[in-house]
C-alpha positions in Angstrom: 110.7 95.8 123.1 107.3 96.5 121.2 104.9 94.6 119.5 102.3 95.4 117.7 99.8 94.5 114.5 97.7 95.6 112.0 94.5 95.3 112.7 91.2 97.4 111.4 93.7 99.5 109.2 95.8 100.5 112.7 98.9 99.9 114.2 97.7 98.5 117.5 100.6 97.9 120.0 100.4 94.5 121.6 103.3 94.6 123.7 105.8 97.4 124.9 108.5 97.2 127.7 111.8 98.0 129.0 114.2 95.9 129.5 118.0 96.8 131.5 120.4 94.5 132.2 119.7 90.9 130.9 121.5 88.8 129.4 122.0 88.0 125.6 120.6 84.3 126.2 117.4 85.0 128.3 116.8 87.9 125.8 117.2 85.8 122.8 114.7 83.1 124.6 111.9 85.9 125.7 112.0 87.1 122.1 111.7 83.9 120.0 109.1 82.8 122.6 107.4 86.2 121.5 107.6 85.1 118.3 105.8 81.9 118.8 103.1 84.0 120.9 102.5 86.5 118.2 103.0 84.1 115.0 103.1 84.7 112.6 105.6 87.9 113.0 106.8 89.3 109.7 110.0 91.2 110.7 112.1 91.5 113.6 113.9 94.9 113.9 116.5 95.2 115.8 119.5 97.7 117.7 122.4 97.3 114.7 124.8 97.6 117.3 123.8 94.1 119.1 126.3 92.3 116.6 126.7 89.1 119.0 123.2 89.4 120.3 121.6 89.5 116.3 123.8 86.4 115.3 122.6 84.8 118.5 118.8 85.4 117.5 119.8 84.7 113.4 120.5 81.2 114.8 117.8 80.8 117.1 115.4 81.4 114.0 117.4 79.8 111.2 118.4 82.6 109.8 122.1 82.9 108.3 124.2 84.2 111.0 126.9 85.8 109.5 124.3 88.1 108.1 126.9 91.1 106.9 128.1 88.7 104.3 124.4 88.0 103.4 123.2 91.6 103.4 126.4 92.0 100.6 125.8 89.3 98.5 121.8 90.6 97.7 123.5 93.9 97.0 125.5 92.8 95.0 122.8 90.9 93.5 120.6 93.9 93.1 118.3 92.5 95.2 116.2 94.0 98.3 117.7 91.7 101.7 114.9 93.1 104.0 112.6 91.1 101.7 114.3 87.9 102.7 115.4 88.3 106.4 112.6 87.9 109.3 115.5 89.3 111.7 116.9 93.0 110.5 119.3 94.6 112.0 119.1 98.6 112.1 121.8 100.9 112.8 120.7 104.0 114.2 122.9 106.2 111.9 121.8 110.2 112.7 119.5 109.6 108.8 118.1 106.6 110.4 117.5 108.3 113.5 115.4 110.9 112.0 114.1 108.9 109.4 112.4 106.6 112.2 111.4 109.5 114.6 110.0 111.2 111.4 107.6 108.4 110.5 106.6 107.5 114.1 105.5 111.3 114.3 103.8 111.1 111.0 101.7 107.6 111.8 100.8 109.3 115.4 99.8 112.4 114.0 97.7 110.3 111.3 96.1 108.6 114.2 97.2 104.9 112.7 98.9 104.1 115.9 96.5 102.4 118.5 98.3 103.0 121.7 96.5 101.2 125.3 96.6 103.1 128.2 98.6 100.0 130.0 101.4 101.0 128.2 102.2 103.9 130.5 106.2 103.7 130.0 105.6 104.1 125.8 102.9 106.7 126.6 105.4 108.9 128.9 108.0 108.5 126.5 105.8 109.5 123.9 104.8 112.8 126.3 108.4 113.8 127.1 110.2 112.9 123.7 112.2 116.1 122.7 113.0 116.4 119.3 116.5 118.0 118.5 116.9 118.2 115.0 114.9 115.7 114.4 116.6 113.2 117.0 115.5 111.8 120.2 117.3 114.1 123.0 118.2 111.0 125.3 118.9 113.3 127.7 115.3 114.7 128.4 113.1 111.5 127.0 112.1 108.9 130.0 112.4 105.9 128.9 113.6 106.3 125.7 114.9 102.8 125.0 111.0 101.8 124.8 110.5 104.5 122.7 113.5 103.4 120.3 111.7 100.4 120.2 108.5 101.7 119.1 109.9 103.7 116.1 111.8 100.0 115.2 108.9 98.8 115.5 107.0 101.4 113.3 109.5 100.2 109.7 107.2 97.9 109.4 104.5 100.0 108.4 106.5 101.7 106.2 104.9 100.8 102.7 106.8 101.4 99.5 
């Protein structure tokens, strides 16, 4: 979980941990109460994979929970549904994978991410990440769910 702002033309990272074994409801809860702490939040990007746990938070916010069928009709409408959804699911597809590893790298080497030394678990992820073929190696990465979270996190400074 990571979150973070724009502030003085930086990504500053307000909040990063790991979480294992909690439950959809107390995680659904802890978020929205995050973002009531850190209103207003633009986007909320999320694990694509979390089907029941994305429809649980679509409700919590008021968003449409049967969200597939809403991503479809603004296709088929020609129309951009990131624009129009606060909660975004993101399935890490191997493109999707690199393309979020890709742009964390290039906002870190840019120095537009403002990391705080409290946030040791992002920071060690950061220092072991190994890149293979321009995916996180799981395998070799402490604490790479953080890290996951951070390049989630990082879409949003992703200007068109």
């Amino acid at each position: 979980m990571v979150v973070s702002d724009l502030r003085e033309g930086h990504c500053c990272i307000l909040l990063a941990e790991e979480f294992t074994h909690k439950t959809s409801e107390r995680m659904t809860d802890y978020v929205y109460s995050l973002m009531q702490k850190y209103a207003p939040i633009s986007k909320v990007y999320v694990d694509g994979s979390q089907i029941s746990w994305i429809k649980s938070l679509k409700a919590y916010v008021g968003e449409e929970v049967d969200y597939h069928e809403d991503i479809e009709r603004y296709k088929a409408s020609h129309c951009d549904y990131t624009l129009n959804m606060q909660v975004l699911p993101i399935l890490f597809t191997p493109n999707e994978k690199r393309s979020m590893l890709s742009w964390t790298k290039q906002m870190l080497e840019d120095g537009f991410l403002a990391i705080d030394k409290r946030f040791t678990k992002l920071l060690t992820a950061l220092h072991t990440c190994v890149d293979t073929e321009g995916i996180i190696d799981k395998k070799t990465t402490s604490h790479d769910d953080i890290l996951d979270g951070m390049c989630l996190n990082c879409k949003e400074y992703q200007f068109r």
